[in-house]
N, C-alpha and C positions, 0 to 999 in steps of 0.2 A: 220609738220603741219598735222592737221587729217584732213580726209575728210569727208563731212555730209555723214551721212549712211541714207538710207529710207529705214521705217518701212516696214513689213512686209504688206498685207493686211488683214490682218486677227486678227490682232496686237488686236482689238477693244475688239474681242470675245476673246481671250488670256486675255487679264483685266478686263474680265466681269464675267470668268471664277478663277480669284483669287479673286475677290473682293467676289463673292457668295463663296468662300471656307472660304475666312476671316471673313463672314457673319455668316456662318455655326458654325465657331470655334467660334467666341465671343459667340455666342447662347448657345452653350454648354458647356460655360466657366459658362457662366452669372447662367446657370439651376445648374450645381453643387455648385454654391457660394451660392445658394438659398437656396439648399439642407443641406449644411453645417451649413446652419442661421437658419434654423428651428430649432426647441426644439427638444431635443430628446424624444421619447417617453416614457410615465413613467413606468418603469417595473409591472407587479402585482405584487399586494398585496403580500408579503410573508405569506406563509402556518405557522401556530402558529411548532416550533421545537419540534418536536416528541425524547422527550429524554428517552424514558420508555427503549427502550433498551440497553442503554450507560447506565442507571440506574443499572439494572440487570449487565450487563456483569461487571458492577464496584463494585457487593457487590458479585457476585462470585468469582470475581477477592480480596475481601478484604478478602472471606473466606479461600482464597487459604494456607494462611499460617497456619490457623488453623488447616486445612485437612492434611497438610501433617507433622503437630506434630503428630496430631492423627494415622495416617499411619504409623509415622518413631515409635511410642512410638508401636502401635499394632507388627510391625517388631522386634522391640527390647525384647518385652516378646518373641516372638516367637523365636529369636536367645534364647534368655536364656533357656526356657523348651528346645532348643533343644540341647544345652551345658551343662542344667544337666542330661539329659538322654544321652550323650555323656559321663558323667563322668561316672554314674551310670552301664553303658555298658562295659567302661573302665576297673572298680571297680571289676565287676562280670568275666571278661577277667581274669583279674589276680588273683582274686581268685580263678578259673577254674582252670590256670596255674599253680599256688603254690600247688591244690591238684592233679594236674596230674602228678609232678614232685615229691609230696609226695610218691605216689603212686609208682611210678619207681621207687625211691628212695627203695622202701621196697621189690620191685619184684629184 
């Protein structure tokens, strides 16, 4: 069997002191639900899209292939004049050759 327990005396302000915390908390519940209910703000106006430069870098970017036919084809002559000036140098080697060896040939 229990026995009656008696309160404390101060017991009053202990319940006076939760009931103003649980005051406090519904307050601050109640302000952010508020918050939450409101509209949200309407963002500004978006700035008209500036595409001038996605423009450019995209018709540099389409010339890109052209440029570099034109580059591979300017390398390619330049390989060739330098592969017939390789033969021609070649040509002139062993004609040098063929009379230096004439030569000896008669000494």
């Amino acid at each position: 069997m229990q026995t009656p327990r008696t309160l404390p005396a101060d017991w009053e302000k202990v319940l006076a002191r939760v009931e103003q915390a649980l005051g406090e908390a519904v307050t601050r519940l109640q302000e952010r639900e508020q918050e939450w209910m409101a509209p949200a703000p309407l963002a500004a106006a978006p700035q008209a899209l500036d595409f001038s430069k996605f423009e450019q870098r995209l018709a540099l970017f389409a010339k890109a292939p052209q440029q570099a036919d034109q580059r591979t084809a300017e390398l390619d002559t330049a390989l060739r004049d330098g592969e017939d000036n390789l033969r021609q140098w070649l040509a002139r080697a062993e004609a040098a050759r063929r009379q230096l060896a004439a030569w000896a040939g008669r000494a």
